[in-house]
N, CA and C atoms as a LAMMPS dump frame, in Angstrom:
ITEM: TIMESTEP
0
ITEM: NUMBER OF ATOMS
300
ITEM: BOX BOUNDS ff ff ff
-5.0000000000000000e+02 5.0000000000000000e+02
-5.0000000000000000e+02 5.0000000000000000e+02
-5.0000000000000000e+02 5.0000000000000000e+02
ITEM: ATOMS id mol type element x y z
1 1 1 N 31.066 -6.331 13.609
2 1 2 C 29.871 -6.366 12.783
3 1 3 C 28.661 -6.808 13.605
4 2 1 N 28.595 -7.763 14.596
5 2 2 C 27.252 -8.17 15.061
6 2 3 C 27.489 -7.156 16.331
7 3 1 N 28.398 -6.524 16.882
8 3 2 C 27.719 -5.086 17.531
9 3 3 C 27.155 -4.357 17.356
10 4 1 N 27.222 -3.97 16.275
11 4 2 C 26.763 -3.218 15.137
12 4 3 C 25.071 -3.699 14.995
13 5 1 N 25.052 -4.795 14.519
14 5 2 C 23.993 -4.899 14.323
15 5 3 C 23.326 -5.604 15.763
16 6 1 N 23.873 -5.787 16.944
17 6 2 C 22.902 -5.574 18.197
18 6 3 C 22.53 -4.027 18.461
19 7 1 N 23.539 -3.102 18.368
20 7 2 C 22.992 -1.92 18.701
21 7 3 C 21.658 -1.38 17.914
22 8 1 N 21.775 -1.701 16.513
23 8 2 C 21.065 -1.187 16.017
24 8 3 C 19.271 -1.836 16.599
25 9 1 N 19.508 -2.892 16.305
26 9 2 C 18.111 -3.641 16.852
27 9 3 C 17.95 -3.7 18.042
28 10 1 N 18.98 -2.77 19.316
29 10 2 C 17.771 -2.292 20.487
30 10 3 C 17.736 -0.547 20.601
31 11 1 N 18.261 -0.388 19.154
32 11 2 C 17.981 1.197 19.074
33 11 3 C 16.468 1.65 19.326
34 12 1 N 15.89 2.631 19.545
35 12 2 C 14.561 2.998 19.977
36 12 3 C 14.008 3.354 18.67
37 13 1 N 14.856 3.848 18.033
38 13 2 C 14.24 4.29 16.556
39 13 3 C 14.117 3.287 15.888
40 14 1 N 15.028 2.308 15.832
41 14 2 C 14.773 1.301 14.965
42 14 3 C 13.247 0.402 15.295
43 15 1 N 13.277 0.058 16.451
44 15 2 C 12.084 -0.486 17.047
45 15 3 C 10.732 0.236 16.323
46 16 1 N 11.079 2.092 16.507
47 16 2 C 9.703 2.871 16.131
48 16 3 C 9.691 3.15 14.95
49 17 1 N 10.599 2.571 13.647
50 17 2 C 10.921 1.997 12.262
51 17 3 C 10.095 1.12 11.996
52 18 1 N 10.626 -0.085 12.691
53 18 2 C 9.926 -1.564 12.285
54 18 3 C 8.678 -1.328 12.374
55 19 1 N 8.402 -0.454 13.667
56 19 2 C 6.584 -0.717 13.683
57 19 3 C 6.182 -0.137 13.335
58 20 1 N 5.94 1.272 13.087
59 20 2 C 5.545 2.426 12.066
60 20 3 C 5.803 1.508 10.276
61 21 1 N 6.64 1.383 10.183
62 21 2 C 6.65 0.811 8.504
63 21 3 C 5.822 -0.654 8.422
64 22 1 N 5.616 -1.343 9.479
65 22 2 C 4.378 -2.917 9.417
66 22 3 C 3.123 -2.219 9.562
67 23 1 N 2.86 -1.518 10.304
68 23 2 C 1.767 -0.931 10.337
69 23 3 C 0.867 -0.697 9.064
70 24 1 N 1.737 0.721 8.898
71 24 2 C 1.438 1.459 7.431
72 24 3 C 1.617 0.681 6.355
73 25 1 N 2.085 -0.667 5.965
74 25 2 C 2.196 -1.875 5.008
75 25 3 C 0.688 -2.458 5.136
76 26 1 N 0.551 -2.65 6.659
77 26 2 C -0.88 -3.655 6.846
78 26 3 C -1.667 -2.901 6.371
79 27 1 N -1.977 -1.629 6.527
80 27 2 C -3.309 -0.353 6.675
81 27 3 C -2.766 -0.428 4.979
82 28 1 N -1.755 -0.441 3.841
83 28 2 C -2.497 -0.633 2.921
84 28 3 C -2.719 -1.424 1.971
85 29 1 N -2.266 -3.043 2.816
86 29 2 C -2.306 -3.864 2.519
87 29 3 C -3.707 -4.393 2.064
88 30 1 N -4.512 -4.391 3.646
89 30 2 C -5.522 -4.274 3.811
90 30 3 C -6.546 -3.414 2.925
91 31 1 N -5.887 -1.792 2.642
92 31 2 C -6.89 -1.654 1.705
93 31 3 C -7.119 -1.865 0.198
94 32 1 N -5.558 -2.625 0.038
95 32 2 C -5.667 -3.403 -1.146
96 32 3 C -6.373 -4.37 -1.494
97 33 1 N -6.699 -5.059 -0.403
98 33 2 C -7.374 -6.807 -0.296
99 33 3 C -8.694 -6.02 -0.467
100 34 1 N -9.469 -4.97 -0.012
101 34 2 C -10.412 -4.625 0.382
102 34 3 C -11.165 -4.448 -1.173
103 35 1 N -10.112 -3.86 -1.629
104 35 2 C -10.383 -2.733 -3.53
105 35 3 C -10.525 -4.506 -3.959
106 36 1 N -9.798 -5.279 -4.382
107 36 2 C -9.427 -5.819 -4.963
108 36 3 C -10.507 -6.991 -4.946
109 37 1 N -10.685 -7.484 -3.476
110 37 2 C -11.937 -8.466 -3.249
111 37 3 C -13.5 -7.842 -3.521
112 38 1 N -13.255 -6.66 -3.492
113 38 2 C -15.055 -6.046 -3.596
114 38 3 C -15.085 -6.26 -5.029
115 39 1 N -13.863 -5.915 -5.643
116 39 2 C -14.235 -6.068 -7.105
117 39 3 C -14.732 -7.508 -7.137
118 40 1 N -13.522 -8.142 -7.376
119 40 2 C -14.268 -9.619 -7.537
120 40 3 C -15.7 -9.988 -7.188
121 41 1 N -16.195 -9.817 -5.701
122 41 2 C -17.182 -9.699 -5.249
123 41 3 C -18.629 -9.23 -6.044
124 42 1 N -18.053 -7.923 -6.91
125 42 2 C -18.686 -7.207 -7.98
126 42 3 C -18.688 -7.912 -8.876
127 43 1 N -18.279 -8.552 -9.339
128 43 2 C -17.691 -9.293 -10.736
129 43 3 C -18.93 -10.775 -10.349
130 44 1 N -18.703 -11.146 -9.377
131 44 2 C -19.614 -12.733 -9.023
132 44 3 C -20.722 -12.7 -9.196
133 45 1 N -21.249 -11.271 -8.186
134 45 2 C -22.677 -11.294 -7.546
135 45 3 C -23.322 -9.744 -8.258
136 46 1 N -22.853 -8.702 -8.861
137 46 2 C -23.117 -7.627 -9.368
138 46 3 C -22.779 -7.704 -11.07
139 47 1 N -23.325 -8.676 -11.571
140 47 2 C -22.643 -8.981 -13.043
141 47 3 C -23.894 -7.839 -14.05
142 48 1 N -25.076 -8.035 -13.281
143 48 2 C -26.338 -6.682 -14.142
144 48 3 C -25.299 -5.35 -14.283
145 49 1 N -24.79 -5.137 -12.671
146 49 2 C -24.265 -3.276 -12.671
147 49 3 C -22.855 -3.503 -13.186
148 50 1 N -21.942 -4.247 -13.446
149 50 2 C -21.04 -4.186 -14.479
150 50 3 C -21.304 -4.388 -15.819
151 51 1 N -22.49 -5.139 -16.335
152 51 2 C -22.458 -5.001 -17.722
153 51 3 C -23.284 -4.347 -18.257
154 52 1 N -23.639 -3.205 -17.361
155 52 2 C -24.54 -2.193 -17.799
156 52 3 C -24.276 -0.971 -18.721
157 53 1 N -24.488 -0.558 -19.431
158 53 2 C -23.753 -0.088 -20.624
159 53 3 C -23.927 1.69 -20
160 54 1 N -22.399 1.82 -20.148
161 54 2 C -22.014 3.573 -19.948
162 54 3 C -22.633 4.411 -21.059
163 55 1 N -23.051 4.929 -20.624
164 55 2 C -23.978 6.425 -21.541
165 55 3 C -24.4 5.608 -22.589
166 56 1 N -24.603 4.423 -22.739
167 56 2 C -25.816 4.283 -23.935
168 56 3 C -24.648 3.897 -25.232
169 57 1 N -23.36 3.778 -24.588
170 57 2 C -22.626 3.031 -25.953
171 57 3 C -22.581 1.691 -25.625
172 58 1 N -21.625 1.025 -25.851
173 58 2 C -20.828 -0.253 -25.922
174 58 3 C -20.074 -0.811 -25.274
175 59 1 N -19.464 0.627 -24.148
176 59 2 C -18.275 0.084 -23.081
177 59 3 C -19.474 0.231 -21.776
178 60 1 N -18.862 -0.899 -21.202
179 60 2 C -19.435 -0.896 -19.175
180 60 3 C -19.432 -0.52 -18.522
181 61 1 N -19.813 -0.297 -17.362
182 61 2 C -19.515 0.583 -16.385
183 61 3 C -17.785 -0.936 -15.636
184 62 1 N -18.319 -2.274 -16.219
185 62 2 C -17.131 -2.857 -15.578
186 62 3 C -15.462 -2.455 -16.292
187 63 1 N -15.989 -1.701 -17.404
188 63 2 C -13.967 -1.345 -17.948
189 63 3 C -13.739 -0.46 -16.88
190 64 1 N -14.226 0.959 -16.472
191 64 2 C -14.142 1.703 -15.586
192 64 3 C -13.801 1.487 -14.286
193 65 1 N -14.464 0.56 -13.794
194 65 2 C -14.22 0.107 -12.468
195 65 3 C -13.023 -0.682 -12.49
196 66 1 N -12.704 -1.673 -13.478
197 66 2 C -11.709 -2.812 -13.221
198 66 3 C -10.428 -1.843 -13.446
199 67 1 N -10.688 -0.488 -14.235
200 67 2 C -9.373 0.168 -14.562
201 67 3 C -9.185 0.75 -12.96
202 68 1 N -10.104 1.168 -12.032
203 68 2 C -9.724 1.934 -11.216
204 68 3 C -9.019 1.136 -10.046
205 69 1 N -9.389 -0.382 -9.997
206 69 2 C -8.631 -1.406 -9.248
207 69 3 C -7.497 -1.807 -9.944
208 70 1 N -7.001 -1.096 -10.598
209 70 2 C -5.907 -0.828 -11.354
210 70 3 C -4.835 0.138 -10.922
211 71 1 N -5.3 1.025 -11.212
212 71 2 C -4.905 2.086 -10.897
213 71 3 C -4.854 2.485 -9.33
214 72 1 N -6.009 2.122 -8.324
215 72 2 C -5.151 2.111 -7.212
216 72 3 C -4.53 1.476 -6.77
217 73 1 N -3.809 0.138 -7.058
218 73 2 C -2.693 -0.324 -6.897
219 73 3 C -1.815 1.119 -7.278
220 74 1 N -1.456 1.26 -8.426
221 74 2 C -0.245 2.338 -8.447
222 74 3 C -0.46 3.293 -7.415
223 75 1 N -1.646 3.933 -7.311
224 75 2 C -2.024 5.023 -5.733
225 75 3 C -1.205 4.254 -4.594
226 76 1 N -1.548 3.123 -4.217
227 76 2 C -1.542 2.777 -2.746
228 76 3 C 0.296 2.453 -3.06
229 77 1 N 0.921 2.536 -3.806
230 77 2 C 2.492 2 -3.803
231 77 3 C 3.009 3.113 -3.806
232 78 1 N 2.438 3.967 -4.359
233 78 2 C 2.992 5.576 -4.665
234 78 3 C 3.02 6.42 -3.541
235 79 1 N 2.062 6.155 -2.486
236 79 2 C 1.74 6.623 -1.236
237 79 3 C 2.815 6.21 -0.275
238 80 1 N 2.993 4.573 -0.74
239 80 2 C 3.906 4.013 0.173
240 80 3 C 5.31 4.622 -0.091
241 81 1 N 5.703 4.786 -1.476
242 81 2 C 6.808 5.306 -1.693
243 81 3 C 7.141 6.449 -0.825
244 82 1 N 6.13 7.612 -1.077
245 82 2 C 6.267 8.477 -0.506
246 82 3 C 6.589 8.515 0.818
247 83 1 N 5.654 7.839 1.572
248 83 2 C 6.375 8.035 2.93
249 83 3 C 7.713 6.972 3.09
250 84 1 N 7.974 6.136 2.393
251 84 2 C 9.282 5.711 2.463
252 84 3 C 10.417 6.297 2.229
253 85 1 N 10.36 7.209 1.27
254 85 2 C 11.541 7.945 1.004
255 85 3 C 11.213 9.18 2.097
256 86 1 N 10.523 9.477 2.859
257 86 2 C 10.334 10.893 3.665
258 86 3 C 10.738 10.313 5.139
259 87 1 N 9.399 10.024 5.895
260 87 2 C 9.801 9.622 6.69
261 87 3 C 10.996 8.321 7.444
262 88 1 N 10.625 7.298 7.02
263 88 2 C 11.18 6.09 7.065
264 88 3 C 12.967 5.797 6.79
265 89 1 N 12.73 7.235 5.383
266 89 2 C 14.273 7.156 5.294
267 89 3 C 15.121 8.061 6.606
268 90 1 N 14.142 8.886 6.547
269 90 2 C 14.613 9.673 7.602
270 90 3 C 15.279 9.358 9.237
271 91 1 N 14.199 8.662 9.274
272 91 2 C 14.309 7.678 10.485
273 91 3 C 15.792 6.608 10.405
274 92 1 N 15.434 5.963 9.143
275 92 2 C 17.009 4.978 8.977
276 92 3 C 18.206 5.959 8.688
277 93 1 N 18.15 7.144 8.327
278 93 2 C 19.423 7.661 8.314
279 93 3 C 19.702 8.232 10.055
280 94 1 N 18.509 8.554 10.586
281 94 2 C 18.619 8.9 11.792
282 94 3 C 19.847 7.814 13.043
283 95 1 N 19.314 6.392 12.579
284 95 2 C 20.085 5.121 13.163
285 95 3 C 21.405 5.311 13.02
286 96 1 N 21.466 5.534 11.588
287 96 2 C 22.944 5.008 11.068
288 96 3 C 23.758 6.618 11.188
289 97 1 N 23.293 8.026 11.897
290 97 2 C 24.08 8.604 12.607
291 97 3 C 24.56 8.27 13.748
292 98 1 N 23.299 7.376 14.697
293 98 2 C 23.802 6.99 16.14
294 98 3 C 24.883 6.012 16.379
295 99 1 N 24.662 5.042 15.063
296 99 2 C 26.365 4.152 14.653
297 99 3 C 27.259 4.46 14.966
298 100 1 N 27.6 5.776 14.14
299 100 2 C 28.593 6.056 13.981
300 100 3 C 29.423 6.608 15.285
């Protein structure tokens, strides 16, 4: 068992696994912090252009916006999914042929 798992962790793929998948975590990690703090940011110091009333009714332009820092959370996980199940898996099934 810990051969096993030395081979694997000086496999080349595994190495270009780990860092390809931290990467692409940080890049949208980062542009999570980014969505997420501007809002706030918006919310502190932009309180006129959020409670400015959409077309002349009753709702804000801030429901709109706070829904869309919403909603790209689900974007940026959905993205991640995607390349997790494509590439990434690909790659880890790639390892666990050289196992064998």
């Amino acid at each position: 068992m810990q051969d096993n798992a030395q081979k694997i962790l000086n496999n080349p793929k595994f190495q270009q696994l780990v860092a390809r998948r931290s990467a692409f975590a940080w890049v949208l990690s980062a542009a999570m912090l980014v969505i997420y703090f501007g809002f706030i940011l918006l919310v502190a110091f932009g309180k006129s252009f959020l409670g400015a009333s959409l077309a002349g009714g009753v709702m804000t332009v801030g429901v709109p916006v706070g829904i869309l820092v919403i909603v790209s959370a689900f974007i940026l996980t959905g993205i991640y999914v995607y390349r997790a199940n494509g590439e990434f898996d690909e790659l880890n099934r790639q390892i666990l042929e050289e196992l064998k």
